[in-house]
VMD Tcl script that builds the backbone (N, CA, C; Angstrom):
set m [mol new atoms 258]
animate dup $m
set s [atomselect $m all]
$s set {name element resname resid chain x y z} {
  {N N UNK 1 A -38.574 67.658 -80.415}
  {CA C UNK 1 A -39.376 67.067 -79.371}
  {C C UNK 1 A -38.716 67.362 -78.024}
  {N N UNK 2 A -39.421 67.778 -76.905}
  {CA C UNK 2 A -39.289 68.016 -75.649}
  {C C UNK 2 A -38.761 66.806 -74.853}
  {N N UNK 3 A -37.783 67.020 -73.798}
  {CA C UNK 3 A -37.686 65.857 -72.996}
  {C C UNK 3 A -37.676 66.089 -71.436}
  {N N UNK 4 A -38.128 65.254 -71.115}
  {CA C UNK 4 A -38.741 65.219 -69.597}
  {C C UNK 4 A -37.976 64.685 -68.415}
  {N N UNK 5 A -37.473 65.084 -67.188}
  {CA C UNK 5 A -36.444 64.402 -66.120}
  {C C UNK 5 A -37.414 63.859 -64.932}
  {N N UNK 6 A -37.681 62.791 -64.518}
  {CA C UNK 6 A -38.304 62.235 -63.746}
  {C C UNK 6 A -37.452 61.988 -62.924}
  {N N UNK 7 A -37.662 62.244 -61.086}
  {CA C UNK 7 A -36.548 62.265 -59.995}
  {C C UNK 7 A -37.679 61.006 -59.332}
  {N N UNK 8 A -37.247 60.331 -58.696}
  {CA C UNK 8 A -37.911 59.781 -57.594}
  {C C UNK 8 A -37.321 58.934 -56.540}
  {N N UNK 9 A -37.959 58.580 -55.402}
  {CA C UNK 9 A -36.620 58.262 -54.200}
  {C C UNK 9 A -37.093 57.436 -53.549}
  {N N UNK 10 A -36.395 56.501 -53.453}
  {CA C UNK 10 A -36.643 55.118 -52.524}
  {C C UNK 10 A -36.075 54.786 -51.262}
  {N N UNK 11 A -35.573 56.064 -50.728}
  {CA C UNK 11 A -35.254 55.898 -49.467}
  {C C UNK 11 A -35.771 55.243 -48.295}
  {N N UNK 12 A -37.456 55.642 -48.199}
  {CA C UNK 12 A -37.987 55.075 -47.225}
  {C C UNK 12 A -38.452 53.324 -47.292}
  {N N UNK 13 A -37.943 52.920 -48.772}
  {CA C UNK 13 A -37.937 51.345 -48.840}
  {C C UNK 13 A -37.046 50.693 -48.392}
  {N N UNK 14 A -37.760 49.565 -47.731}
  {CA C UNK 14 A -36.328 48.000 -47.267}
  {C C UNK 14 A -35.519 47.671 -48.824}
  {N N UNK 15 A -34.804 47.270 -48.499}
  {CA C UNK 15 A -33.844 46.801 -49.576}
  {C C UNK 15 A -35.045 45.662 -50.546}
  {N N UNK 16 A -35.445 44.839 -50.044}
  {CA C UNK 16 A -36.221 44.167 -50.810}
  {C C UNK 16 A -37.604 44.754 -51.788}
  {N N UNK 17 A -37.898 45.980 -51.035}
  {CA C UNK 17 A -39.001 46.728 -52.074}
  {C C UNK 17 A -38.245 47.503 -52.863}
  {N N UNK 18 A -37.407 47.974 -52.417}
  {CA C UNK 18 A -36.221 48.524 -53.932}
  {C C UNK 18 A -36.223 47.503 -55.104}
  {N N UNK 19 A -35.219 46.102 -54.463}
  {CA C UNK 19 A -34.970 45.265 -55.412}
  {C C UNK 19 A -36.368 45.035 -56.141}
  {N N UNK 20 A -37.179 44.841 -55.718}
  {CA C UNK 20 A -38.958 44.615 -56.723}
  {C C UNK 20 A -39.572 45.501 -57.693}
  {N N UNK 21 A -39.167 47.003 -56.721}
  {CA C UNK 21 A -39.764 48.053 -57.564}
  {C C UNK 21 A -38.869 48.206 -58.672}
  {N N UNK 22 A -37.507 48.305 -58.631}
  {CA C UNK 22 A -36.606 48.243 -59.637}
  {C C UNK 22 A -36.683 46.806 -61.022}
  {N N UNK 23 A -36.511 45.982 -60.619}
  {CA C UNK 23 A -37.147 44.812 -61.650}
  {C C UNK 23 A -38.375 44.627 -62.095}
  {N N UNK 24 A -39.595 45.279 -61.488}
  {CA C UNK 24 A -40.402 45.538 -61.945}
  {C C UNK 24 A -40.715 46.571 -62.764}
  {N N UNK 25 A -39.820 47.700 -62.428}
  {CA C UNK 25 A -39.812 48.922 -63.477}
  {C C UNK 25 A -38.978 48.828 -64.767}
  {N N UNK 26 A -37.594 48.316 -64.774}
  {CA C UNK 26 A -36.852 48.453 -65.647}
  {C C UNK 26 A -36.548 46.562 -66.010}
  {N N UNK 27 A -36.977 45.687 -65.701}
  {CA C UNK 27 A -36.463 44.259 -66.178}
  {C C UNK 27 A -35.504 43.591 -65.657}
  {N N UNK 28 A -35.326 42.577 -65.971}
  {CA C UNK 28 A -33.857 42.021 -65.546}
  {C C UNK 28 A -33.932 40.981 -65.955}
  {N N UNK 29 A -32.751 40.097 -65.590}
  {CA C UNK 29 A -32.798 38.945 -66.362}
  {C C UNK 29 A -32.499 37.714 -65.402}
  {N N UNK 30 A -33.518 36.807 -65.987}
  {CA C UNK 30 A -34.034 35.461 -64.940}
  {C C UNK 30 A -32.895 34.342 -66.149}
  {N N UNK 31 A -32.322 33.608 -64.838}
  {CA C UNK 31 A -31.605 32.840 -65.322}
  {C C UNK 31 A -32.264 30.978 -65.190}
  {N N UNK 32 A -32.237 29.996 -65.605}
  {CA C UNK 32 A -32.943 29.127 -65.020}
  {C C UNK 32 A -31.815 28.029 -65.083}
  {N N UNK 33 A -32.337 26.582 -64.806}
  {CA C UNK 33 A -31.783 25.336 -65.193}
  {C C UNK 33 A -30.055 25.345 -64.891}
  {N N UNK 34 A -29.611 25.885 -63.870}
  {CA C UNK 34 A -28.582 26.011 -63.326}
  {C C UNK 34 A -27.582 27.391 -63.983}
  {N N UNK 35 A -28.604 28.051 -64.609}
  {CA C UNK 35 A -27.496 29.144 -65.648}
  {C C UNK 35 A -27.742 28.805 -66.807}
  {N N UNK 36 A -28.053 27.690 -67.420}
  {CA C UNK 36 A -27.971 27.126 -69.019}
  {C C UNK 36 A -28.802 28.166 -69.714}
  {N N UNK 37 A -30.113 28.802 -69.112}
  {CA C UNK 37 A -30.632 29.723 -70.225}
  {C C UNK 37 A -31.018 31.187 -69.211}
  {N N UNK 38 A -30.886 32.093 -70.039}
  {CA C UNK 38 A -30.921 33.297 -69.880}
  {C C UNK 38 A -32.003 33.783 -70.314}
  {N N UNK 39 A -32.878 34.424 -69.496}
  {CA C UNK 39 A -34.241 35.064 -70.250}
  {C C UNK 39 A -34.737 36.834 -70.020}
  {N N UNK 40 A -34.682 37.374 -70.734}
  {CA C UNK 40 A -34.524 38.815 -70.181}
  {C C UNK 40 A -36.157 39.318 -70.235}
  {N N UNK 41 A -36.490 39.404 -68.853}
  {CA C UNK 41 A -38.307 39.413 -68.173}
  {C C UNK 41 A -38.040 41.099 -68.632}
  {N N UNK 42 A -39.238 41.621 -69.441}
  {CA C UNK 42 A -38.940 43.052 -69.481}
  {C C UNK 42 A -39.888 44.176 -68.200}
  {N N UNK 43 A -39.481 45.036 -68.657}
  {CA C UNK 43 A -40.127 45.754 -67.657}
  {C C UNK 43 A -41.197 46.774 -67.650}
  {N N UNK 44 A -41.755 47.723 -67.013}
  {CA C UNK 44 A -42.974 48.489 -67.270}
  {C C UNK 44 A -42.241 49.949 -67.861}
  {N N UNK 45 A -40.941 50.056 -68.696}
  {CA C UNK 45 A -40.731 50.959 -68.966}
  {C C UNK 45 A -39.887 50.911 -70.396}
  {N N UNK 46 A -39.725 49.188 -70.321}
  {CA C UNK 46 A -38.959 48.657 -71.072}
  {C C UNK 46 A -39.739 49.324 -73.037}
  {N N UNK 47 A -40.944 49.543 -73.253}
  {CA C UNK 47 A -41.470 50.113 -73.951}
  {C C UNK 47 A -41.609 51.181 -74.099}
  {N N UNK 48 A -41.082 51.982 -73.556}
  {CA C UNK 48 A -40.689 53.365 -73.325}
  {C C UNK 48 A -39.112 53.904 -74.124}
  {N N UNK 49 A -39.055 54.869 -74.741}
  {CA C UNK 49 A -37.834 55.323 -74.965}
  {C C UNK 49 A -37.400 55.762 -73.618}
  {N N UNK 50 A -36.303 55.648 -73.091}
  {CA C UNK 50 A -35.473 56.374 -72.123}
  {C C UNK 50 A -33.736 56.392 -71.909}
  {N N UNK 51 A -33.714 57.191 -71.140}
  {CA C UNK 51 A -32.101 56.793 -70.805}
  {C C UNK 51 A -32.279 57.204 -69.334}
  {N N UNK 52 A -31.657 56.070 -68.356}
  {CA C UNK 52 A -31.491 56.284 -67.031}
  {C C UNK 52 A -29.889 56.909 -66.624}
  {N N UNK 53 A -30.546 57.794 -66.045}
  {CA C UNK 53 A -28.834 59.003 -66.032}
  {C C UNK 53 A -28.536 58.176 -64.827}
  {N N UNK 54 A -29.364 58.098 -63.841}
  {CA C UNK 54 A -28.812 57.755 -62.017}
  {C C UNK 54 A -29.560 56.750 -61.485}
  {N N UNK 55 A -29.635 56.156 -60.602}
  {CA C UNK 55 A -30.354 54.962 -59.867}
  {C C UNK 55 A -31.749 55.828 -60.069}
  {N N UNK 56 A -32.494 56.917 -59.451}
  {CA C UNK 56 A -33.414 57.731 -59.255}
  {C C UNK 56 A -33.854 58.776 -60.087}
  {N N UNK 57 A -33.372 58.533 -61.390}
  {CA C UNK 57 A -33.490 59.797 -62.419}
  {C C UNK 57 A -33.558 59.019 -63.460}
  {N N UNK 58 A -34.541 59.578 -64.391}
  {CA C UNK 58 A -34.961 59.034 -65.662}
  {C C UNK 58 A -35.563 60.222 -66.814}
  {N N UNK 59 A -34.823 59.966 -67.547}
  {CA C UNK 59 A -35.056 61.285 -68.879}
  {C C UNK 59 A -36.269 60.493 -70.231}
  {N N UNK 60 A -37.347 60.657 -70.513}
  {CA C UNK 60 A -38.012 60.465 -71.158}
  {C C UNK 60 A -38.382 61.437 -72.084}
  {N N UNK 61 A -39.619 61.619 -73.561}
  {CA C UNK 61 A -39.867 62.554 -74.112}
  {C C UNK 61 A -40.859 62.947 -73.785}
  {N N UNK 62 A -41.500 63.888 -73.976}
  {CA C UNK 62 A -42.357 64.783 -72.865}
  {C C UNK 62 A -43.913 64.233 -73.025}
  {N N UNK 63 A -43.802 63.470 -74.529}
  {CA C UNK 63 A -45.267 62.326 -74.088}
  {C C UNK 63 A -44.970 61.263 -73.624}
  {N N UNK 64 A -44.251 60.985 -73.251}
  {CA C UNK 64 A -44.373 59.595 -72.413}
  {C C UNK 64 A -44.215 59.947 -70.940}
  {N N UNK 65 A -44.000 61.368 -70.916}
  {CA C UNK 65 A -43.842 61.795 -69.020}
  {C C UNK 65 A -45.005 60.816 -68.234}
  {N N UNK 66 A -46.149 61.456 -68.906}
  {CA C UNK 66 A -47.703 61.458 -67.762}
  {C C UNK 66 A -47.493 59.637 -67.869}
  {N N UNK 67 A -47.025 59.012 -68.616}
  {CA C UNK 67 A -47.013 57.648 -68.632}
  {C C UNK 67 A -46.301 57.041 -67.453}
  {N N UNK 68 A -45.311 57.164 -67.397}
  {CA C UNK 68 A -43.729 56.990 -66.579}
  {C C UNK 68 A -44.342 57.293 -65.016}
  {N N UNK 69 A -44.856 58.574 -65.044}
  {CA C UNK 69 A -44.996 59.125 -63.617}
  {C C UNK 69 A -46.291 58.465 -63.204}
  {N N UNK 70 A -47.291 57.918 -64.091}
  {CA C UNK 70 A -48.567 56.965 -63.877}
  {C C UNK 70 A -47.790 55.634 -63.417}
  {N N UNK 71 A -46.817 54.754 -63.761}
  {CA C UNK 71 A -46.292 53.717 -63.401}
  {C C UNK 71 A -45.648 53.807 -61.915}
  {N N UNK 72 A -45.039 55.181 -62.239}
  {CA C UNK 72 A -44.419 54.949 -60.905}
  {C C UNK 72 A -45.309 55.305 -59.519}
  {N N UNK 73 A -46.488 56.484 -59.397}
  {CA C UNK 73 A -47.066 56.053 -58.866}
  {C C UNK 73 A -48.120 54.871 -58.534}
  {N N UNK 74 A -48.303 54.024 -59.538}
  {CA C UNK 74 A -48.812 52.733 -59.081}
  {C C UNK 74 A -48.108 51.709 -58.664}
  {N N UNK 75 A -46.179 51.947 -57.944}
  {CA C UNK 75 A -45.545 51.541 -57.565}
  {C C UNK 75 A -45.392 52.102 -56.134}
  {N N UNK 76 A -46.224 52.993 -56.081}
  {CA C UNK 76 A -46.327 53.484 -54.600}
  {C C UNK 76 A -45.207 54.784 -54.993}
  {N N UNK 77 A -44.819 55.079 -55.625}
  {CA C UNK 77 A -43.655 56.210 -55.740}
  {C C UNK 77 A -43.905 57.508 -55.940}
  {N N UNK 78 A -43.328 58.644 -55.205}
  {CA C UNK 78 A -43.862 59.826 -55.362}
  {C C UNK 78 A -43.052 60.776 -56.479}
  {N N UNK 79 A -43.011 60.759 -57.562}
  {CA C UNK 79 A -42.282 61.147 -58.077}
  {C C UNK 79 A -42.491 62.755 -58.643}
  {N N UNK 80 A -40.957 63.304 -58.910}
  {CA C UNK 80 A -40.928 64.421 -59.606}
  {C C UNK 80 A -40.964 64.888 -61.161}
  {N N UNK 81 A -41.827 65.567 -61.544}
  {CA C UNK 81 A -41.375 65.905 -62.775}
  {C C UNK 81 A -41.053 67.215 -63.418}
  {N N UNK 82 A -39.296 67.022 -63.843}
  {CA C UNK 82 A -38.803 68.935 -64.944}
  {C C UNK 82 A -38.830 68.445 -66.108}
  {N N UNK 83 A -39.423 69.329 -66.595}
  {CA C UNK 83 A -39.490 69.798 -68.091}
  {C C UNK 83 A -37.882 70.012 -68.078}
  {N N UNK 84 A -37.141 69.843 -69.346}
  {CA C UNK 84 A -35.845 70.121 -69.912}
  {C C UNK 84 A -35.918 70.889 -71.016}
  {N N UNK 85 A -34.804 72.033 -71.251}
  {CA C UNK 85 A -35.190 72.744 -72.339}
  {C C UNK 85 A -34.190 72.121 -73.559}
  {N N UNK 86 A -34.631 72.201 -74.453}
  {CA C UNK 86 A -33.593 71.826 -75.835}
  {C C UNK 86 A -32.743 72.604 -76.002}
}
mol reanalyze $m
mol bondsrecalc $m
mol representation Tube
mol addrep $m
């Protein structure tokens, strides 16, 4: 199976649309009741096989590309996509 490198760049975001687009893409974890419980909110990729190499780079398999790059532009993100060879 083929795998896919997705680049994309958040430069032109405030720090606060980073922090959103990022927890909204990949999850994080909401703490409540002073710390006592831990709840890990998932994310829009969290169903996805991946491995994140860099803050801005994401390696997926080559069917879940058109998926990944559909999310991220409905995050406003312009993203890149290389094919990787095996």
């Amino acid at each position: 199976m083929g795998k896919s490198m997705i680049l994309y760049d958040l430069n032109d975001k405030t720090p606060a649309e980073k922090t959103s687009i990022l927890r909204e893409l990949y999850g994080y974890n909401d703490k409540s009741c002073n710390g006592r419980y831990n709840y890990q909110r998932p994310g829009l990729v969290s169903g996805i096989v991946h491995q994140r190499k860099t803050k801005t780079a994401l390696i997926v398999a080559d069917k879940d590309a058109e998926d990944v790059v559909k999310i991220l532009k409905k995050l406003g993100i312009k993203p890149a996509l290389i094919k990787l060879k095996s």
